[in-house]
LOKOL-564689 format. One record per atom (N, C-alpha, C, O): residue number from 1; residue in one letter; chain; atom name; x, y, z. Coordinates in steps of 0.2 Angstrom, whole numbers. Example, Ala and Ser with C-alpha at 12.3 -4.5 7.8 and 13.67 -1.06 7.14 Angstrom:
<pts>
  resi  resn  chain  name     xx     yy     zz
     1     A      A     N     66    -28     39
     1     A      A    CA     62    -22     39
     1     A      A     C     66    -16     39
     1     A      A     O     71    -17     42
     2     S      A     N     64    -11     35
     2     S      A    CA     68     -5     36
     2     S      A     C     64      0     39
     2     S      A     O     67      6     40
</pts>
This chain:
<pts>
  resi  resn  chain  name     xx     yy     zz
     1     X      A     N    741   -292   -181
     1     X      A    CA    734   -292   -181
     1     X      A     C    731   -292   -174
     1     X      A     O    726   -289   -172
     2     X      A     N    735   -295   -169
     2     X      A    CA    732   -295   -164
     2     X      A     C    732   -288   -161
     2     X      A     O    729   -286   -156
     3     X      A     N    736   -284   -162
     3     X      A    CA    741   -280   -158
     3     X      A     C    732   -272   -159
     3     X      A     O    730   -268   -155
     4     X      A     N    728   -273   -167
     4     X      A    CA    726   -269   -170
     4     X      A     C    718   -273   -165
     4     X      A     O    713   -269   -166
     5     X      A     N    718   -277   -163
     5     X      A    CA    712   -281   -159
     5     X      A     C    709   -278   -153
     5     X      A     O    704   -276   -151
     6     X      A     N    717   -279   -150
     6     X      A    CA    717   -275   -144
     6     X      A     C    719   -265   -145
     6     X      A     O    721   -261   -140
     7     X      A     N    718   -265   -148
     7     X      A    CA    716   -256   -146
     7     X      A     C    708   -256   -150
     7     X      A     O    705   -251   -149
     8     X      A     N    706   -261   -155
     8     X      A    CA    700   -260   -154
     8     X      A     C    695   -261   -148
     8     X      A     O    691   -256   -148
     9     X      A     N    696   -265   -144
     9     X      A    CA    692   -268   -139
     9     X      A     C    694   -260   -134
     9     X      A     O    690   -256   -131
    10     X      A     N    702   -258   -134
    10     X      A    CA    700   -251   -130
    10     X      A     C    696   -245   -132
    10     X      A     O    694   -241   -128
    11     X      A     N    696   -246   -139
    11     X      A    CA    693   -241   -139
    11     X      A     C    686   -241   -140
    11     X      A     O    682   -236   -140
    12     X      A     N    684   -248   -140
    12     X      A    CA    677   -249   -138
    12     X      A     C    674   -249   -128
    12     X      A     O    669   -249   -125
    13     X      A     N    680   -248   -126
    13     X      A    CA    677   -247   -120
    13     X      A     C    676   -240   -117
    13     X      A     O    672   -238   -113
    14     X      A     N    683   -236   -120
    14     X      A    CA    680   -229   -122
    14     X      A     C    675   -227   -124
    14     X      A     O    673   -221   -123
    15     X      A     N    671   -231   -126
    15     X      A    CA    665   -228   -129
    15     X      A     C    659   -228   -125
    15     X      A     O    653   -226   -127
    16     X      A     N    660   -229   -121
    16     X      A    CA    655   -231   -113
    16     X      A     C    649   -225   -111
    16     X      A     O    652   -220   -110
    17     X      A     N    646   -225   -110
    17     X      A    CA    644   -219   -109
    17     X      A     C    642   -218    -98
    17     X      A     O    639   -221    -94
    18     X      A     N    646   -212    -99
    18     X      A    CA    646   -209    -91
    18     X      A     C    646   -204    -90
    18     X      A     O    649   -200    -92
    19     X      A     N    641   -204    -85
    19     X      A    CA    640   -197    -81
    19     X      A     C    642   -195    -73
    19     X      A     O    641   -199    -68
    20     X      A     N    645   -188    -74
    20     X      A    CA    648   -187    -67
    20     X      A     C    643   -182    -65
    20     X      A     O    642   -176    -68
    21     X      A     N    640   -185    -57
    21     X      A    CA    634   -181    -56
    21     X      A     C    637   -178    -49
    21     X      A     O    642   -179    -46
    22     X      A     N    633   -174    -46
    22     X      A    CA    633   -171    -39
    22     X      A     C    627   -174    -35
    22     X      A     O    622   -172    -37
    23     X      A     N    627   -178    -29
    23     X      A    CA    621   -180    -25
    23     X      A     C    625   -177    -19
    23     X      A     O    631   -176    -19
    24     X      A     N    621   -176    -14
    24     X      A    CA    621   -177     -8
    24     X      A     C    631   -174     -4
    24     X      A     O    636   -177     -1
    25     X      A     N    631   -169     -7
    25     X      A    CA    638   -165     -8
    25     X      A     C    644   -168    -10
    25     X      A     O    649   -165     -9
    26     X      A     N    643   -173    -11
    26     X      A    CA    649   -177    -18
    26     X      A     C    646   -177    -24
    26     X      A     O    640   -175    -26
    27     X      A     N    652   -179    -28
    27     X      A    CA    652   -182    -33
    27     X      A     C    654   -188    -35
    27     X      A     O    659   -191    -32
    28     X      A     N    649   -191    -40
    28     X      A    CA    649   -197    -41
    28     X      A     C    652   -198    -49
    28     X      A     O    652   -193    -53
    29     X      A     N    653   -204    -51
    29     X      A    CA    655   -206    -58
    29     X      A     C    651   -210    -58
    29     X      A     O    652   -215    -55
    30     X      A     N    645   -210    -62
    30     X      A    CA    640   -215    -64
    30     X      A     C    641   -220    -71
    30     X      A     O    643   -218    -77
    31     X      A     N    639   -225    -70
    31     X      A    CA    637   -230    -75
    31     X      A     C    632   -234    -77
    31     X      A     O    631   -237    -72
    32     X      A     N    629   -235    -82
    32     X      A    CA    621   -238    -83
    32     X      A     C    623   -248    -78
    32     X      A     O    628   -252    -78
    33     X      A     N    619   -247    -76
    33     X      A    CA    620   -255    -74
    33     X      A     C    621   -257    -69
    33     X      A     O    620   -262    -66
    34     X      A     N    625   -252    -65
    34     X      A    CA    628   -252    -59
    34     X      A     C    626   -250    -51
    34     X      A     O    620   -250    -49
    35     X      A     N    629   -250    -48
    35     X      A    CA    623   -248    -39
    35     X      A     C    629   -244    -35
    35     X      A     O    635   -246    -37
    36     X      A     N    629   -239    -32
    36     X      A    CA    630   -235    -29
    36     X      A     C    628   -234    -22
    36     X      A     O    622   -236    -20
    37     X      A     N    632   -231    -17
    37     X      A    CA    630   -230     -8
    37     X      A     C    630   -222     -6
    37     X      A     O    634   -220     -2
    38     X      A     N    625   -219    -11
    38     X      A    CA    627   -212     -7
    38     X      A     C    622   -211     -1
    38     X      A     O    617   -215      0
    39     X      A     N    623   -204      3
    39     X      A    CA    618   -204      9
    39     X      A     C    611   -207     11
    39     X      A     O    610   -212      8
    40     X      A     N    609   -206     14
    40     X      A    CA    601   -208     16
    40     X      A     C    597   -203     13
    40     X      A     O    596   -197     16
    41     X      A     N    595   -206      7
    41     X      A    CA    589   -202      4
    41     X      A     C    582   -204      8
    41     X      A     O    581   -210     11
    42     X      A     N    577   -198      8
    42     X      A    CA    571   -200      9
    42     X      A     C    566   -203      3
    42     X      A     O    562   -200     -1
    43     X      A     N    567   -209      4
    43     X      A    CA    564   -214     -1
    43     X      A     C    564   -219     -1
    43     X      A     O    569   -222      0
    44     X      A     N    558   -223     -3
    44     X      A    CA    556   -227     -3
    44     X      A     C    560   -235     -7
    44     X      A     O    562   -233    -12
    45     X      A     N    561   -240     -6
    45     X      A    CA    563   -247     -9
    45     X      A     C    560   -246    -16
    45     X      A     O    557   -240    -16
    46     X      A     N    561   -248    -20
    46     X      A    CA    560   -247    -29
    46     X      A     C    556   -241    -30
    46     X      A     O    551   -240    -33
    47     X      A     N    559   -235    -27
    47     X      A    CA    557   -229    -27
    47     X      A     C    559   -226    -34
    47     X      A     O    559   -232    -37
    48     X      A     N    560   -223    -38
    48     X      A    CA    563   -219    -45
    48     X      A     C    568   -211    -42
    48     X      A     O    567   -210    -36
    49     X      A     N    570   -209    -43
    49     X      A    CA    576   -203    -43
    49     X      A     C    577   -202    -47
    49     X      A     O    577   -206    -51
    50     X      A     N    579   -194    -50
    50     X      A    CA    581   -192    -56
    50     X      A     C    587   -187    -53
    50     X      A     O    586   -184    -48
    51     X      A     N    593   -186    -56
    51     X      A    CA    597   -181    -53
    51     X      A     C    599   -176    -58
    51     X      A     O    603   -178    -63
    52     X      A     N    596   -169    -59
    52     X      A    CA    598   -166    -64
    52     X      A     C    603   -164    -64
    52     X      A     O    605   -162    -69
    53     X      A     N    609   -165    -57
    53     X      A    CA    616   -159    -54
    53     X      A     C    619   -163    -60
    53     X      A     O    622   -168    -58
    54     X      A     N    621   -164    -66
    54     X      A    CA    628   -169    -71
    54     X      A     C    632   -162    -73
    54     X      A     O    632   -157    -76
    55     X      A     N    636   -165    -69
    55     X      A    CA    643   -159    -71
    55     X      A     C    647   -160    -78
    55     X      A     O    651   -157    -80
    56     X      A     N    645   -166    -79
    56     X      A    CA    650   -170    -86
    56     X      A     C    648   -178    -88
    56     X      A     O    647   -183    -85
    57     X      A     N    647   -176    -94
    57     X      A    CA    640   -180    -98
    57     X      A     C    646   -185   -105
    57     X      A     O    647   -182   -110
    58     X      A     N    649   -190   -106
    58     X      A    CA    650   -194   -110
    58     X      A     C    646   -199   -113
    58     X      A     O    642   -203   -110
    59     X      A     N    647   -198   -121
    59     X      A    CA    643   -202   -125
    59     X      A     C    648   -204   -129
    59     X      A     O    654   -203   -129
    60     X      A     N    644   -208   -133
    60     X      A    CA    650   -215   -138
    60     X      A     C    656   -209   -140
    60     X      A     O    661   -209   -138
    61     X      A     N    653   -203   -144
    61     X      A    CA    657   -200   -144
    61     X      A     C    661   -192   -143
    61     X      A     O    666   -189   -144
    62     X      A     N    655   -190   -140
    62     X      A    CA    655   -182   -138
    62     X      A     C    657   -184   -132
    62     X      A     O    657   -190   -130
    63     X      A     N    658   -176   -126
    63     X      A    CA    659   -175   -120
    63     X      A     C    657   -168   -119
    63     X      A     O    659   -163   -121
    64     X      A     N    651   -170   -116
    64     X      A    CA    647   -164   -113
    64     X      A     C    650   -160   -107
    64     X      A     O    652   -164   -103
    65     X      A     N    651   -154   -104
    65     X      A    CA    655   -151    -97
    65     X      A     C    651   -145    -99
    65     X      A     O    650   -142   -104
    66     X      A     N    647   -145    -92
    66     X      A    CA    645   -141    -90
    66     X      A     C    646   -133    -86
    66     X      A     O    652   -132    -84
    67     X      A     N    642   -131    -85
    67     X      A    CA    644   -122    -83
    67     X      A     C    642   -120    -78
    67     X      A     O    643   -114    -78
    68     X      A     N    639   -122    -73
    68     X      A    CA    641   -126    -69
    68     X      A     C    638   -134    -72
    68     X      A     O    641   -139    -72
    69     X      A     N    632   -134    -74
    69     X      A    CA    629   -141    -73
    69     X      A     C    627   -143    -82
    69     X      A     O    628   -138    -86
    70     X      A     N    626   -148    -86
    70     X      A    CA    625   -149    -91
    70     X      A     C    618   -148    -91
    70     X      A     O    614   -151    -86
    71     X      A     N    614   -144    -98
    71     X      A    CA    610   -143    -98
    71     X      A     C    604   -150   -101
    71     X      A     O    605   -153   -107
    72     X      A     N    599   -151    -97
    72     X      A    CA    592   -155    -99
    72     X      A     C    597   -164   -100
    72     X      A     O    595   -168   -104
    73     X      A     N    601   -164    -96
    73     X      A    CA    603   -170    -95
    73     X      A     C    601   -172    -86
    73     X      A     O    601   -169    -81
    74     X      A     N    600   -179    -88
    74     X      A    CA    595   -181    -81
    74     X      A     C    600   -191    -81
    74     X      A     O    602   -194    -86
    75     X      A     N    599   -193    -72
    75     X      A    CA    601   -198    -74
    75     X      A     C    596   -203    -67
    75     X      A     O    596   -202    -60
    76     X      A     N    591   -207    -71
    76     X      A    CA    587   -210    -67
    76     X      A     C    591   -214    -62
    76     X      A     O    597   -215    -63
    77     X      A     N    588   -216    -56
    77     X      A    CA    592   -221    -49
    77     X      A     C    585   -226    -48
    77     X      A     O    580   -223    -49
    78     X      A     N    585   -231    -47
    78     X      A    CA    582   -233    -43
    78     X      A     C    583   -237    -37
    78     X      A     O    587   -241    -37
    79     X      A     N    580   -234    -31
    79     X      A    CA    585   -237    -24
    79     X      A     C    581   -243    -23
    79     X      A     O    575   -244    -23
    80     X      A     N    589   -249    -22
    80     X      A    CA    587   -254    -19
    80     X      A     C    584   -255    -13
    80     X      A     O    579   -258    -11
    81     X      A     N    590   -251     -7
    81     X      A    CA    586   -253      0
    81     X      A     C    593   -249      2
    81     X      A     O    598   -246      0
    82     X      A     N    590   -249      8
    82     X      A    CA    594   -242     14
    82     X      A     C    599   -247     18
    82     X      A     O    596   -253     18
    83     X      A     N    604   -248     20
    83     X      A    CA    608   -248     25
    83     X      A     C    613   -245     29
    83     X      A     O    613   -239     29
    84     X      A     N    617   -248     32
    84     X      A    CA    620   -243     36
    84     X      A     C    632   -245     36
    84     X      A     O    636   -249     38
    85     X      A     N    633   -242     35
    85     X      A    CA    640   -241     35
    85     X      A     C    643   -245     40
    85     X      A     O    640   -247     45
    86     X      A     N    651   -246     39
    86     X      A    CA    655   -252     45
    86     X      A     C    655   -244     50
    86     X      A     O    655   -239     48
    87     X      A     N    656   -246     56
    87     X      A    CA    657   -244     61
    87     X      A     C    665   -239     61
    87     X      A     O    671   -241     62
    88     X      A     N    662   -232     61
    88     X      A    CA    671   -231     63
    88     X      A     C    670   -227     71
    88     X      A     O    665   -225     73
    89     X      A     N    677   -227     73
    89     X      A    CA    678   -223     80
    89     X      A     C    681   -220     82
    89     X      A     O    687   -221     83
    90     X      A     N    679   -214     83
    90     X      A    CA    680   -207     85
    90     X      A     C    682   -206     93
    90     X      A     O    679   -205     97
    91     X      A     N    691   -205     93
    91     X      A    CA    691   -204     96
    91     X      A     C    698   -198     99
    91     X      A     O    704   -198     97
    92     X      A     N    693   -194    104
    92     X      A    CA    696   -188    105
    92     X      A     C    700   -188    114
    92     X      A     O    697   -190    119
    93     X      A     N    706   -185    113
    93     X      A    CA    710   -182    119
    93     X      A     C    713   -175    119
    93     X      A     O    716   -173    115
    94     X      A     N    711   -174    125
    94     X      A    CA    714   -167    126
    94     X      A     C    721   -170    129
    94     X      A     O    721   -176    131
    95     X      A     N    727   -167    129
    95     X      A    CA    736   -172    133
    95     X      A     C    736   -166    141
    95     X      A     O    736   -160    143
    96     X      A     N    736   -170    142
    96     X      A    CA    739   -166    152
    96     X      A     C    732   -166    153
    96     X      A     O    732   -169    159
    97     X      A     N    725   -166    153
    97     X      A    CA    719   -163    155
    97     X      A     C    714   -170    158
    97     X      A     O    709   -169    160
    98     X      A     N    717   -176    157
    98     X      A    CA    714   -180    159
    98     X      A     C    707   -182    155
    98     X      A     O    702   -184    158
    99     X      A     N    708   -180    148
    99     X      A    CA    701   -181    148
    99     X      A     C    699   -184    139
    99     X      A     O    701   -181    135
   100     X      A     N    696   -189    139
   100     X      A    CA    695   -193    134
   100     X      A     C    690   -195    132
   100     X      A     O    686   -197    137
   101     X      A     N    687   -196    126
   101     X      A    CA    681   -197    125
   101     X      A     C    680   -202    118
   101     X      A     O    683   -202    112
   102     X      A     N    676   -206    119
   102     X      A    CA    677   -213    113
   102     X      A     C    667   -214    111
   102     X      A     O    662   -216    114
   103     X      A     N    670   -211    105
   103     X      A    CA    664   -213    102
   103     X      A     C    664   -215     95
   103     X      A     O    669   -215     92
   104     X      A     N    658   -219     93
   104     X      A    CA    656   -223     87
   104     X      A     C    652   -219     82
   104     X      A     O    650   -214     82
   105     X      A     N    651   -221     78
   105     X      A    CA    649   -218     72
   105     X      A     C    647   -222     66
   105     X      A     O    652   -224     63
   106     X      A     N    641   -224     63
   106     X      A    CA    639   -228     56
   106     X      A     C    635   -224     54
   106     X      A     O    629   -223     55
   107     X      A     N    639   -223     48
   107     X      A    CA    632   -218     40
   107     X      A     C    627   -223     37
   107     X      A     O    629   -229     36
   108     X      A     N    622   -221     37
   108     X      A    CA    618   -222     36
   108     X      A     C    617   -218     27
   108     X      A     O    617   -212     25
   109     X      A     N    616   -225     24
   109     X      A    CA    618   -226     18
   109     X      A     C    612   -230     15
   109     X      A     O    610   -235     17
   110     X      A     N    609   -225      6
   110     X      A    CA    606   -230      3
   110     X      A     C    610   -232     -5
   110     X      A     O    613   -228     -9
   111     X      A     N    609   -237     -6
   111     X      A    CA    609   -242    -11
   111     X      A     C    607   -241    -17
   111     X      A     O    601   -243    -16
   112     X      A     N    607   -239    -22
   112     X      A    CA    605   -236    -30
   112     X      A     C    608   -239    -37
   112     X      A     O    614   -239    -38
   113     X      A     N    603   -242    -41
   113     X      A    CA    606   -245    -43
   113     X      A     C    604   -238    -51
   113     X      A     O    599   -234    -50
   114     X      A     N    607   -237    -54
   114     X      A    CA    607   -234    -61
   114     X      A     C    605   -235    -68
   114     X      A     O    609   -236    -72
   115     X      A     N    599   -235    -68
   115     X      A    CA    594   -235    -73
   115     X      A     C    596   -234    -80
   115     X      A     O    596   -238    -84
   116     X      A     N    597   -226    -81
   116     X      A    CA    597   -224    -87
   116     X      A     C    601   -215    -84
   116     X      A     O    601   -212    -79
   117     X      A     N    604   -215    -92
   117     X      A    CA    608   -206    -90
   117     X      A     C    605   -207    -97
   117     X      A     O    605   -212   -102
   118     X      A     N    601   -200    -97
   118     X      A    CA    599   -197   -106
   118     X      A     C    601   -189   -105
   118     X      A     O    603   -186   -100
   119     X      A     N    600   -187   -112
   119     X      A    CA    600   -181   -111
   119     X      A     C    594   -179   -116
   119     X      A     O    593   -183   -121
   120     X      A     N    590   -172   -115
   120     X      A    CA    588   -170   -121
   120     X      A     C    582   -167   -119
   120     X      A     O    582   -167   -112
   121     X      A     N    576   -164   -123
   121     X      A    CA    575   -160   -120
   121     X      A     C    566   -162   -117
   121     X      A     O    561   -162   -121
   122     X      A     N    566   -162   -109
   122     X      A    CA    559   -163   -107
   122     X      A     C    557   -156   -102
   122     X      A     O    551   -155   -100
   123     X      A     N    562   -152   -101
   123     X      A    CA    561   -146    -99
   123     X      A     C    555   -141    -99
   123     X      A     O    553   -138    -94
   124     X      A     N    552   -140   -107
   124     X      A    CA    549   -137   -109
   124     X      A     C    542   -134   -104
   124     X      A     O    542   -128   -102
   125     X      A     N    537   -138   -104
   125     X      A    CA    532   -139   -100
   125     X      A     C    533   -135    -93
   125     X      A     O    528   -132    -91
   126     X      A     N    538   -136    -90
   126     X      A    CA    538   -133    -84
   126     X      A     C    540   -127    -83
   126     X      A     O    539   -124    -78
   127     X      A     N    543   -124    -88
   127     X      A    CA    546   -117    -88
   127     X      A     C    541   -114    -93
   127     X      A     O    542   -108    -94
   128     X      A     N    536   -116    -97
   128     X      A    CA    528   -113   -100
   128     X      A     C    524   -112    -93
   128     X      A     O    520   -107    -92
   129     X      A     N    527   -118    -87
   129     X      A    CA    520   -115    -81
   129     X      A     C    525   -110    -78
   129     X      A     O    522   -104    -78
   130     X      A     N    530   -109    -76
   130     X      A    CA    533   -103    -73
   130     X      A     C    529    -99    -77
   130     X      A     O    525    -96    -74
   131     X      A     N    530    -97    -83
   131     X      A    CA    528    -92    -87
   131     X      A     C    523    -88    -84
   131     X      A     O    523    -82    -82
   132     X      A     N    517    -95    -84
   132     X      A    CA    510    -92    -84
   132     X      A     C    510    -91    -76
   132     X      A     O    504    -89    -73
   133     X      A     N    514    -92    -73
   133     X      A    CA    513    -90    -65
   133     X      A     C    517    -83    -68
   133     X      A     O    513    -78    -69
   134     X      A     N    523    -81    -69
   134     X      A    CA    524    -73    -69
   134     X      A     C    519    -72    -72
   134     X      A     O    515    -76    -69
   135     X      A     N    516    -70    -77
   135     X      A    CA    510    -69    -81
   135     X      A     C    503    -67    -75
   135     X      A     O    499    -63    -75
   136     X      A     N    503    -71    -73
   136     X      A    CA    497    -69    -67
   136     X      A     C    499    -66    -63
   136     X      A     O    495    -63    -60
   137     X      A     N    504    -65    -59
   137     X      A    CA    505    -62    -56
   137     X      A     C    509    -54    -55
   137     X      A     O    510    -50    -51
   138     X      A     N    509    -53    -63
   138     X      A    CA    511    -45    -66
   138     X      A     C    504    -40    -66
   138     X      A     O    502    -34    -65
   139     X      A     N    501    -45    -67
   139     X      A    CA    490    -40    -67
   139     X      A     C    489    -37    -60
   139     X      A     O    488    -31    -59
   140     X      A     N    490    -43    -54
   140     X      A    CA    489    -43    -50
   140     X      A     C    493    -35    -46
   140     X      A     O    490    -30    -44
   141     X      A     N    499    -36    -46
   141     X      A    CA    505    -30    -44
   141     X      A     C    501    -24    -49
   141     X      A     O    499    -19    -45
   142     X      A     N    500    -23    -55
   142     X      A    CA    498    -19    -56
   142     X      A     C    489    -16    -55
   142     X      A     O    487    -12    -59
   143     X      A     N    487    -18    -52
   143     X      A    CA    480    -18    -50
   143     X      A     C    480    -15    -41
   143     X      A     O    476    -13    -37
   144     X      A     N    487    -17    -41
   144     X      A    CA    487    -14    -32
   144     X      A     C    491     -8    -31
   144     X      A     O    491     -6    -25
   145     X      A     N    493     -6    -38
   145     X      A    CA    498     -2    -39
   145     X      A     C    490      7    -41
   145     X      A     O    489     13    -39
   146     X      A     N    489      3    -45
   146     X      A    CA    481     10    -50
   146     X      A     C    478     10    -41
   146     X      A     O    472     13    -40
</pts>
């Protein structure tokens, strides 16, 4: 009985749901609840982020992989605060030339804690205003053309 306990509990942790997204030219493996250091976004303390890049979408029991990207799936962030990375040190010689050069370096890094990953469909709306923008602007083309 125990032995059937524990492959329950794994496969209840299998059933987790995660998304692996693209920010700031990495990739990340995200999870609901958790907090994150990727580059210095331009935004603000309890700012909102949505990252549509998800290359690969798990749920209790499907797996979504994308083509590049999974379609109409989005995964909210909210940034807790900005800071800055441990110090590393760069340093460079040329050998026989006499010549050396030591420098420092800290990334500047913000803090994201992970809201929610959904997927489904809010898309609509925005690809009806493309629409009506091609749409006005076919009259025009052909009004300059007569």
């Amino acid at each position: 009985m125990t032995n059937s306990k524990k492959s329950s509990n794994n496969s209840s942790k299998s059933n987790e749901l995660y998304a692996i997204a693209e920010t700031s030219g990495q990739q990340f493996w995200f999870e609901v609840d958790r907090y994150y250091d990727i580059d210095r976004l331009n935004a603000k303390e309890k700012d909102k982020i949505t990252l549509e890049k998800v290359l690969l979408l798990k749920d209790k029991d499907s797996i979504s992989v994308g083509k590049p990207y999974v379609k109409d799936a989005k995964i909210e962030l909210e940034v807790v605060s900005h800071k800055r990375d441990k110090k590393i040190l760069v340093y460079k010689m040329r050998p026989k030339k006499k010549t050396r050069r030591k420098m420092g370096h800290r990334q500047e890094l913000t803090r994201v804690m992970v809201k929610s990953i959904t997927i489904g469909k809010s898309a609509p709306k925005s690809s009806s205003k493309k629409e009506t923008v091609k749409k006005e602007t076919k009259p025009k083309s052909e009004k300059s053309t007569n």
